[in-house]
OpenMM code with the backbone's topology and positions (N, CA, C; nanometers):
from openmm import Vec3, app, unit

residues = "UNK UNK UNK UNK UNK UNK UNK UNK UNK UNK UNK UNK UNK UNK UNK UNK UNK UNK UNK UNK UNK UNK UNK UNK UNK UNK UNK UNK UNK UNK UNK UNK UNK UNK UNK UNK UNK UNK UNK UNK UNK UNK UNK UNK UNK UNK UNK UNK UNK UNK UNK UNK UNK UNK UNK UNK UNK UNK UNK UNK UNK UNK UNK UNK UNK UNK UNK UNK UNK UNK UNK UNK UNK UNK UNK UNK UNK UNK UNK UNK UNK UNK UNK UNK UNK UNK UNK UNK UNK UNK UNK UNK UNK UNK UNK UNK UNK UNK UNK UNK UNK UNK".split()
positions = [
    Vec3(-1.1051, -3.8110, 1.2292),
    Vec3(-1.0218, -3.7645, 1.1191),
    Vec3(-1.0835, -3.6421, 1.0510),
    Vec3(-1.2231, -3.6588, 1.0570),
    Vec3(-1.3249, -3.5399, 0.9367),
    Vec3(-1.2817, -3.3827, 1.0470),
    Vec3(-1.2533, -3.4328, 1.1874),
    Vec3(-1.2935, -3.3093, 1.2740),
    Vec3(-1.0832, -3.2574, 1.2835),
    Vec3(-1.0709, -3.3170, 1.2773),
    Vec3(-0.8889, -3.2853, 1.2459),
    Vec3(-0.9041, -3.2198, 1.1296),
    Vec3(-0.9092, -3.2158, 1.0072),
    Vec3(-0.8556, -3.1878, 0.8567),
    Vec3(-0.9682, -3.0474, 0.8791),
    Vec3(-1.1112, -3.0375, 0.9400),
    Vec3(-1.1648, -2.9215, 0.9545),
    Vec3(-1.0683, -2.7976, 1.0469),
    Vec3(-1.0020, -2.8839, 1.1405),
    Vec3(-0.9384, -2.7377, 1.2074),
    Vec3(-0.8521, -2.7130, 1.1409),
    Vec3(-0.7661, -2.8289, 1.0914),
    Vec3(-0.5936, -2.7672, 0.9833),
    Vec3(-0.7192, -2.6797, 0.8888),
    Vec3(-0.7957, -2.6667, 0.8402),
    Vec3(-0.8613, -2.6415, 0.7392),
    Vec3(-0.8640, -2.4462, 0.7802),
    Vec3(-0.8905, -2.4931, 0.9114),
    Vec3(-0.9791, -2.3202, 0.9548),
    Vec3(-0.8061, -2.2585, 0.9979),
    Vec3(-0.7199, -2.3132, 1.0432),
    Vec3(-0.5843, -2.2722, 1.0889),
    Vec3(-0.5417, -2.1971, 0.9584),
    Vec3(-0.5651, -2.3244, 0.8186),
    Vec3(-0.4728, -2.2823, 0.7523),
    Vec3(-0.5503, -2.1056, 0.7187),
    Vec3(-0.6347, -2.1117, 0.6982),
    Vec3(-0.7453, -1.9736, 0.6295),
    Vec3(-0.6838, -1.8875, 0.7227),
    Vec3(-0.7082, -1.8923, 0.8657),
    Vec3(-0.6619, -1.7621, 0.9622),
    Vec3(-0.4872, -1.7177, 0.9249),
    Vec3(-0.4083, -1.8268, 0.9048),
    Vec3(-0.2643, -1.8068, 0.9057),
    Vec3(-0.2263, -1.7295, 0.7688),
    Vec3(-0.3119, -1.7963, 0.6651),
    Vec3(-0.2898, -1.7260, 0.5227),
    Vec3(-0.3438, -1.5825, 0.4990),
    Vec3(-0.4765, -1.6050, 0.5782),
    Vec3(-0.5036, -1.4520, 0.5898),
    Vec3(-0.4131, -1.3532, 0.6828),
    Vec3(-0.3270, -1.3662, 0.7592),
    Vec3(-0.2771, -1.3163, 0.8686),
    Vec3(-0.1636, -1.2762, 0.7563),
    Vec3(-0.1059, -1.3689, 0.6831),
    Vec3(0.0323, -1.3069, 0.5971),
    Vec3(-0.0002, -1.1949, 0.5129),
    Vec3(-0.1376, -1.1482, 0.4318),
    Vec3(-0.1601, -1.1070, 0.3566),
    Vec3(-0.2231, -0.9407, 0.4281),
    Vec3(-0.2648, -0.9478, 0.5544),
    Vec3(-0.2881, -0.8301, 0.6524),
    Vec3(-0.1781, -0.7428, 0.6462),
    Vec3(-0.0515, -0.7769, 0.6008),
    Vec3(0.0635, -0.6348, 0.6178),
    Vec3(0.0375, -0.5822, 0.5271),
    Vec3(-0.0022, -0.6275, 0.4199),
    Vec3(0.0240, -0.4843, 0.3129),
    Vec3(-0.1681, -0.4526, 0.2946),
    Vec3(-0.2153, -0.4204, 0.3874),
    Vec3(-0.3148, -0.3601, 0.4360),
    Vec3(-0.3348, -0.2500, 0.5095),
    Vec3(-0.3767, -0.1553, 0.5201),
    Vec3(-0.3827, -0.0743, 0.6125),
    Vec3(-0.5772, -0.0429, 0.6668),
    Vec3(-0.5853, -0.0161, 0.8203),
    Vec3(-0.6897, -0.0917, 0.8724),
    Vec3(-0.6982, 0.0741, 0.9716),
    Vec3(-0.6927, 0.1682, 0.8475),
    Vec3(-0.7715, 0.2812, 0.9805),
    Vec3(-0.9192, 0.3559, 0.9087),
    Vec3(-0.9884, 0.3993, 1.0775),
    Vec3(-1.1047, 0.4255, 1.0338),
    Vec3(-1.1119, 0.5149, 0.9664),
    Vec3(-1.1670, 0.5902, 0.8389),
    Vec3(-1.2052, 0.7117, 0.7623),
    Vec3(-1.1782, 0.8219, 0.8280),
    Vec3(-1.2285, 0.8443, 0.9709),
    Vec3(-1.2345, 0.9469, 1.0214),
    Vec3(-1.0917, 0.9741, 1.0522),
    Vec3(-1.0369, 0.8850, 1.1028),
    Vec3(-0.8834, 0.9340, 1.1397),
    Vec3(-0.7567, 0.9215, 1.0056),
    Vec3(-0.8490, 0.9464, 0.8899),
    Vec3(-0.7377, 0.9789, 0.7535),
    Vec3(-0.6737, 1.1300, 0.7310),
    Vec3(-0.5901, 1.1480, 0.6973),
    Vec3(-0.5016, 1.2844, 0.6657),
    Vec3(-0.5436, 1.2542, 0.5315),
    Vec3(-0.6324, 1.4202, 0.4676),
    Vec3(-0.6753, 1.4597, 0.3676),
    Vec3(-0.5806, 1.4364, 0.2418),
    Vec3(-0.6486, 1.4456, 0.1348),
    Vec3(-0.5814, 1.3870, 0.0174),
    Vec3(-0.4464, 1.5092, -0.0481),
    Vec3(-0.4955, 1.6362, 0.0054),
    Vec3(-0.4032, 1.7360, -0.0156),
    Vec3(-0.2784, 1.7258, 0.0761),
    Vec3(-0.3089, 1.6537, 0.1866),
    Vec3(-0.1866, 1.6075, 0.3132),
    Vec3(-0.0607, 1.4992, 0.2350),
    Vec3(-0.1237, 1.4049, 0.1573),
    Vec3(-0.0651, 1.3333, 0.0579),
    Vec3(-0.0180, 1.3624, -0.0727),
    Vec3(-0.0746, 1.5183, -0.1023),
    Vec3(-0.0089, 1.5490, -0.2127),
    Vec3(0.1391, 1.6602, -0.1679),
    Vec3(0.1306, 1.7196, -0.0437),
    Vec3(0.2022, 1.7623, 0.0021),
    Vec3(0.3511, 1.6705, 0.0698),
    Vec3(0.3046, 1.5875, 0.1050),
    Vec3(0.4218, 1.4458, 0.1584),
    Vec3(0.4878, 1.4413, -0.0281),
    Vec3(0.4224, 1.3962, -0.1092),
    Vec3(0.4797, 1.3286, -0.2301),
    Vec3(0.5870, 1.4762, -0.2458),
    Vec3(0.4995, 1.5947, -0.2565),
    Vec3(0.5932, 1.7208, -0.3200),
    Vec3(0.7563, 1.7157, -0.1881),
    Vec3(0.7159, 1.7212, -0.0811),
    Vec3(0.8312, 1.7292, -0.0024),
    Vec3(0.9479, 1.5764, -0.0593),
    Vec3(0.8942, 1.5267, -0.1035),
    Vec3(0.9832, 1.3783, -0.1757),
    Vec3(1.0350, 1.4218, -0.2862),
    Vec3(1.0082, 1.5718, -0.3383),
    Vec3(1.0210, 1.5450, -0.4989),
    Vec3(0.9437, 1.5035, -0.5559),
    Vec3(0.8350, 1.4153, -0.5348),
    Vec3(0.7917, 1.3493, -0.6448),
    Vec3(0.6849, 1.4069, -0.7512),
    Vec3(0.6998, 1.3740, -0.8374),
    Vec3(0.5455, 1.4251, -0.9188),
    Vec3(0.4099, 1.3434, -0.9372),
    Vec3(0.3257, 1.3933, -0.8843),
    Vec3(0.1895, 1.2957, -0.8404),
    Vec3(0.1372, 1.3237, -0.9946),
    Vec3(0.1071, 1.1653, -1.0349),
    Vec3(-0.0024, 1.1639, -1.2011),
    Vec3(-0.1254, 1.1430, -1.0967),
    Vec3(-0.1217, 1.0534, -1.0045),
    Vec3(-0.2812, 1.0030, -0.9667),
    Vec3(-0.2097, 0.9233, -0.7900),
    Vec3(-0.3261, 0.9835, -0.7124),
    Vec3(-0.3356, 0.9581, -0.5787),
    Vec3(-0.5100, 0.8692, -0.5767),
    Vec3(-0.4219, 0.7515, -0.4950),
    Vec3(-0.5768, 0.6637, -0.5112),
    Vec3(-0.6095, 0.5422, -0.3931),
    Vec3(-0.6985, 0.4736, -0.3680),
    Vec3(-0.6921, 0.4212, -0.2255),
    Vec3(-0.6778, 0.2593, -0.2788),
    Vec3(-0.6055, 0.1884, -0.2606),
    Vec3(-0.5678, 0.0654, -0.2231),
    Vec3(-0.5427, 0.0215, -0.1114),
    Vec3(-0.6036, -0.0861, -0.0673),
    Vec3(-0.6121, -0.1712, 0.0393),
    Vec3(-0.6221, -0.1073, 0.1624),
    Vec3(-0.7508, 0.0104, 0.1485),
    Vec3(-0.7142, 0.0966, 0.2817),
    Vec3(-0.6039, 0.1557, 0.2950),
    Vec3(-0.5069, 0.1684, 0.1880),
    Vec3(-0.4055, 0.2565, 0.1505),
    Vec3(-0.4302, 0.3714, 0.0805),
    Vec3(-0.3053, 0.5044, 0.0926),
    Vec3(-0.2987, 0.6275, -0.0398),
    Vec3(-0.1705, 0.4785, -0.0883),
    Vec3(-0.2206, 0.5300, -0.2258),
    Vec3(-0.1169, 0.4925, -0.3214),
    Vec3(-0.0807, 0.6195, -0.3879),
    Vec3(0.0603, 0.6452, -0.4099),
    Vec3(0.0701, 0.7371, -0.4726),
    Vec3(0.1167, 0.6801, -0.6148),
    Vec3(0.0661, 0.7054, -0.7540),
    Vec3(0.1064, 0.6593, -0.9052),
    Vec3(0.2227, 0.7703, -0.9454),
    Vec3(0.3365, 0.8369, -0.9458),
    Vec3(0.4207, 0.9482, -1.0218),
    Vec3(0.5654, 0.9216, -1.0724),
    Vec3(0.6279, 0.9652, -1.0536),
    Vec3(0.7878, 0.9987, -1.0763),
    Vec3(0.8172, 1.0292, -0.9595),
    Vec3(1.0043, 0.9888, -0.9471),
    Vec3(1.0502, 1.0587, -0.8254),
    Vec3(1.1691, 1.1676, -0.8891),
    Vec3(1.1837, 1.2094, -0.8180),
    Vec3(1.2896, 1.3492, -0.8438),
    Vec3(1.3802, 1.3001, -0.9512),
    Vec3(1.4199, 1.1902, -0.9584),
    Vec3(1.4938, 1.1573, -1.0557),
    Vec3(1.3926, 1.1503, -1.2493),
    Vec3(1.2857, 1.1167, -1.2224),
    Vec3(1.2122, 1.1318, -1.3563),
    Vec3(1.1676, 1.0254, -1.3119),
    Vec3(1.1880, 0.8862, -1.2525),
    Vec3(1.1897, 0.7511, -1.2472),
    Vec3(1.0804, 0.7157, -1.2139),
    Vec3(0.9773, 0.6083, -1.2312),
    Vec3(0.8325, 0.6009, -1.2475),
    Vec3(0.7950, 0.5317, -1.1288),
    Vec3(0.7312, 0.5507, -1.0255),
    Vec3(0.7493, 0.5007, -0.8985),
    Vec3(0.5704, 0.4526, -0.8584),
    Vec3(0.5614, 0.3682, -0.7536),
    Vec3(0.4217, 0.3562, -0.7294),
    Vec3(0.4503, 0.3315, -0.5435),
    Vec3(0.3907, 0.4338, -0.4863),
    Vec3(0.4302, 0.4638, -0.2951),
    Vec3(0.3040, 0.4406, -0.2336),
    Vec3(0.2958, 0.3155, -0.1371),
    Vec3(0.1881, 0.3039, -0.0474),
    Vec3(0.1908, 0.4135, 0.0573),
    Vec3(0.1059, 0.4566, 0.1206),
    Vec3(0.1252, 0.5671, 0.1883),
    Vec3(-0.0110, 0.4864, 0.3454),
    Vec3(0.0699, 0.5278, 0.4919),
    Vec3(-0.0398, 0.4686, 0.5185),
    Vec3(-0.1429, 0.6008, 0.5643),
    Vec3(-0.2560, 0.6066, 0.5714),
    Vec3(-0.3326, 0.6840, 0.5640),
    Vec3(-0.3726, 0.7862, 0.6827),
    Vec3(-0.3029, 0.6878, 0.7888),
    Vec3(-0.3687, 0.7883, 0.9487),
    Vec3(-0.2261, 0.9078, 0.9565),
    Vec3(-0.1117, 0.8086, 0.9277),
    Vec3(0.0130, 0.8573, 0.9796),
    Vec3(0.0661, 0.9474, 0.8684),
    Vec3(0.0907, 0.9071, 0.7832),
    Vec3(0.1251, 0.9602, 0.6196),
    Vec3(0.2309, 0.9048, 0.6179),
    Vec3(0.2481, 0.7710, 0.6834),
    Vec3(0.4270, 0.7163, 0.7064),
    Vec3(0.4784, 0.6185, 0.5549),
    Vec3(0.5846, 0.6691, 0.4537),
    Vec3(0.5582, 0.6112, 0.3745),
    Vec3(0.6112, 0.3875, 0.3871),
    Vec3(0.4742, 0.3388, 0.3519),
    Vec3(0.5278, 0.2054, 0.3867),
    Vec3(0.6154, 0.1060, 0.2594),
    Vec3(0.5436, 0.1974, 0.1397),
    Vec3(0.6494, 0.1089, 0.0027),
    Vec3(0.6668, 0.2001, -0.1003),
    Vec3(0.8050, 0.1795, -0.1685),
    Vec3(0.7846, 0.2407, -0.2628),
    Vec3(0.8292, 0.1619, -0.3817),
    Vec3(0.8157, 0.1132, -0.4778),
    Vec3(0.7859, 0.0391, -0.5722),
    Vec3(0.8496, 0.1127, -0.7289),
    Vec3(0.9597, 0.0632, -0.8043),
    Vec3(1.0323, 0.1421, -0.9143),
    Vec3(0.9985, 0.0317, -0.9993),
    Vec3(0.9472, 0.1467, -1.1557),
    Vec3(0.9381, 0.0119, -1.2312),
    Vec3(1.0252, -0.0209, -1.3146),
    Vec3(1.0337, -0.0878, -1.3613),
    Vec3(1.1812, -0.1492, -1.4420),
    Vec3(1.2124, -0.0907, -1.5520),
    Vec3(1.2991, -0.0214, -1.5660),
    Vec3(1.3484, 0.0556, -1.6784),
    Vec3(1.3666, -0.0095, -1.7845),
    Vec3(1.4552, -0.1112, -1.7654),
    Vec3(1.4709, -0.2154, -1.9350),
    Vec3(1.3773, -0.2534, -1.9491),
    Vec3(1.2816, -0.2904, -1.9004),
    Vec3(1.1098, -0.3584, -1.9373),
    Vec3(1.0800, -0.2414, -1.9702),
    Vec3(1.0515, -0.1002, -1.9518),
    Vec3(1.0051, -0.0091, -2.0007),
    Vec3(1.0942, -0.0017, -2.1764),
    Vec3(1.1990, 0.0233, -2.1300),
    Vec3(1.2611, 0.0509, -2.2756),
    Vec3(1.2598, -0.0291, -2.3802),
    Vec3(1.1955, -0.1347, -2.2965),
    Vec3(1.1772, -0.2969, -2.4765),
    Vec3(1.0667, -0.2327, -2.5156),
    Vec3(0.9575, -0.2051, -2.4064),
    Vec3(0.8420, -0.2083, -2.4485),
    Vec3(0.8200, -0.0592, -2.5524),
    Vec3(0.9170, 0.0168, -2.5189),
    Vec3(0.8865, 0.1807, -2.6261),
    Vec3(0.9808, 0.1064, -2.7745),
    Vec3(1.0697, 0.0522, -2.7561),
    Vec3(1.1567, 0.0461, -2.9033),
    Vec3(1.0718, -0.0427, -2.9919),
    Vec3(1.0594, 0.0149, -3.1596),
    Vec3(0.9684, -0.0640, -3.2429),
    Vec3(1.0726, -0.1779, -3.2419),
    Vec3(0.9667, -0.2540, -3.3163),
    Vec3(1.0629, -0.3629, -3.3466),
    Vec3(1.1192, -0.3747, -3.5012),
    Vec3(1.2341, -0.4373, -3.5136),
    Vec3(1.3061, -0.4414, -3.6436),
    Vec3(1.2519, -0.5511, -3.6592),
    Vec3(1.2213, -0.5565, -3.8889),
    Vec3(1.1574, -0.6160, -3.9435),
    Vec3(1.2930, -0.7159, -4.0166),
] * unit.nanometer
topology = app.Topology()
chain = topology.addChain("A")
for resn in residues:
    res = topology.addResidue(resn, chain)
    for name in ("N", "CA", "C"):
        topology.addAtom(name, app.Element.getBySymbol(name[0]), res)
């Protein structure tokens, strides 16, 4: 029984880790497209770059997109292929700027 519940044990770790590998990106340094390569992708989008930064072996790009709209874009790093792009919520933004009435 102890040697059963050890393999579900090691299955479950490999399988959970295996779901969490996509939003990873897994290339070596050497084969990255320069950070100016990524500021050039965002400009061909429109977008306006505040801050370019590395997550999970990712470019993340932090800006606006052509529309003004506040965006956050995984970028993967060998290819420059964009893999997410992420909008943040406007009514959550707009509670959070209006004071509040007393």
């Amino acid at each position: 029984m102890r040697k059963i519940m050890t393999i579900l044990a090691f299955l479950t770790a490999i399988t959970g880790g295996a779901a969490f590998a996509d939003d990873d990106c897994f290339v070596p340094m050497a084969n990255w497209q320069p950070r100016e390569a990524v500021a050039r992708l965002a400009a061909e989008q429109g977008w306006t770059v505040r801050r370019i930064k590395i997550d999970d072996g990712c470019y993340e790009i932090d800006g606006r997109n052509a529309d003004g709209r506040a965006i956050e874009a995984k970028i993967h790093p060998g290819t420059l292929q964009i893999l997410e792009v992420e909008f943040d919520d406007d009514e959550h933004d707009k509670e959070r700027k209006e004071p509040e009435n007393d």
